[in-house]
N, C-alpha and C positions, 0 to 999 in steps of 0.2 A: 535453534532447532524447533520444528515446529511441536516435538515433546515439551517444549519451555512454555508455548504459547497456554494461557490462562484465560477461559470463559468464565464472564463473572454475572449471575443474572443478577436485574436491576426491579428492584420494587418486585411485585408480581404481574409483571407484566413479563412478555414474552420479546425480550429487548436485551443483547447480547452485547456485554463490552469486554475486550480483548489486550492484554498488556504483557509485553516483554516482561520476561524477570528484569531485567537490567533500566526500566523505565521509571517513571515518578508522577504520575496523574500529580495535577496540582488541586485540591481539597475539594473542590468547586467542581469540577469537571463531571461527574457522574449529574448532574443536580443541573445546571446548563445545559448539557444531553438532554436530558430527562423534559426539565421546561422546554427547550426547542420543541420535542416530539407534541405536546401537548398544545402548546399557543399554535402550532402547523397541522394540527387533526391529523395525526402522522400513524394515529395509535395501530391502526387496521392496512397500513399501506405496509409494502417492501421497499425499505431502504436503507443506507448508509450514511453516515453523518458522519463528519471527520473534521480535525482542526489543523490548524497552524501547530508547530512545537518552539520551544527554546533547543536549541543544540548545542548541546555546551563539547566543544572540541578541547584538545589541549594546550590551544593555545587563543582559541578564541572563542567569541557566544556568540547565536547569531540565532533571530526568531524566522524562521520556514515561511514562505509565501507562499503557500499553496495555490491551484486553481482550481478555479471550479468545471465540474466534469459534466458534463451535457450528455455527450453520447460516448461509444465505445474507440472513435477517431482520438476523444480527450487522452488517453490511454496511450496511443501509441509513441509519444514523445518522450513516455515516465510515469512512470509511479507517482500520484501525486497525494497518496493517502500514508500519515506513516501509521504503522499497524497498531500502536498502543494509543491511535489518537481519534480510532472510531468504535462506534456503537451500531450494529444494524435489529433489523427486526427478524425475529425468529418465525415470519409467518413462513410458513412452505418453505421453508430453510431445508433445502438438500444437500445443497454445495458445501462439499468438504475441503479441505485443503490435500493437493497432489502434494503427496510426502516422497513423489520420485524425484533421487538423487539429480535428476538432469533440471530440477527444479528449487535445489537447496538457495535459499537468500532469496527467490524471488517467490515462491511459492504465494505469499499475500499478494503480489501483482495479479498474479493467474489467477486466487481466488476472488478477488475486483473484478477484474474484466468478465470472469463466469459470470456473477453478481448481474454486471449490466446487460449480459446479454437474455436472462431470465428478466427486465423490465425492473429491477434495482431502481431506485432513484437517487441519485447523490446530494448530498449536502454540506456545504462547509460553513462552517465557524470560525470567523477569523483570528479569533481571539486565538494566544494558547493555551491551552491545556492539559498540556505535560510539560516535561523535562528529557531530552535526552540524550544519554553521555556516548558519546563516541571517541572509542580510545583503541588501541591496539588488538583488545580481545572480543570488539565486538564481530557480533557472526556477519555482517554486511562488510566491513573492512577487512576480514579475513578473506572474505571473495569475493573481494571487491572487483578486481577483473576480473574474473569470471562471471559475475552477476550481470555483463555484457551477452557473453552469448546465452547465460540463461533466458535474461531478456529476448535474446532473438528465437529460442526454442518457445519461449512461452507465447511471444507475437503469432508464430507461426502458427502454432498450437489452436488460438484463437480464429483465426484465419482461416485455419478449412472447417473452421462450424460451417453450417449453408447459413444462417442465421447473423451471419458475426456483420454484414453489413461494413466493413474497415475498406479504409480508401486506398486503392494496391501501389497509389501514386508515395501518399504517404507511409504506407507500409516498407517501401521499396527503401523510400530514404528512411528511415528510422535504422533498419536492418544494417546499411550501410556506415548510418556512426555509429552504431551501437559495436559494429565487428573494427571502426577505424579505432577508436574509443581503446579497445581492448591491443591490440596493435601497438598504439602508442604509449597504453600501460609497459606492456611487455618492453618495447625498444629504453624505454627511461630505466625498467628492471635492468636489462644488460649492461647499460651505461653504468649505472651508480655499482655493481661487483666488479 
């Protein structure tokens, strides 16, 4: 829920990091943020920095390859930030998080793509720097199909900014697996009762 979600400022600096209750920063991670911003004269810019994670499932581990996000097209594909794994800057920070329902699970998506379209600059770390457990009670696997069509409410959402600049080619097909996706959730549902 996004009531879970935790703003932790860093140093005194005006630099915002964010973490599930259910996640594990690994010791380093605020301090690598931190150096990045500094060694990249980052201090007075807008942006987001974000890592790779370890996912620990239950039956497997597996480290996130993230990509790197260019423009607001890099978006349309996925989510490719997880939310306990970045840092942005608090300059001119207005963008809140849409806590409507039609938005539950994906709401960090939507506030990304806001991010970029305000001139955001993205950056990734490939290293990881968390941990995170994915098990039956997390709030992304509980809606999990449905985090399909939130994704296509959130694209959408993005889409009639005048400003959102998104490719309607790609847009088109995104919307389309994103709704097959959910679809073949469901048909697997009726099979297995």
């Amino acid at each position: 829920e996004v009531t879970d979600k935790i703003k932790i400022k860093v140093e005194k600096n005006d630099f915002i990091a964010f973490c599930d209750d259910d996640d594990i920063w690994e010791k380093n991670k605020l301090q690598v943020q931190v150096n990045f911003i500094y060694e990249n004269n980052l201090q007075k810019e807008k942006f987001v920095i974000y890592s790779n994670c370890l996912e620990v499932h239950p039956t497997l581990k597996k480290i996130t390859e993230k990509k790197n996000i260019k423009d607001i097209n890099d978006f349309i594909l996925g989510n490719q930030i997880v939310f306990s794994s970045s840092m942005i800057s608090n300059i001119l920070l207005k963008e809140r998080f849409n806590e409507d329902l039609d938005f539950i699970a994906v709401e960090d998506y939507l506030f990304w793509m806001n991010l970029k379209l305000k001139n955001y600059e993205f950056f990734l770390i490939t290293n990881s720097l968390l941990t995170i457990k994915i098990d039956n009670a997390s709030m992304s696997l509980k809606n999990y199909g449905m985090n399909h069509i939130r994704s296509v409410k959130a694209l959408i959402n993005i889409y009639r900014k005048k400003n959102s600049k998104i490719n309607s080619l790609t847009l088109t097909f995104s919307i389309i697996k994103e709704i097959s996706k959910f679809m073949i959730k469901r048909i697997i549902k009726l099979f297995k009762t």
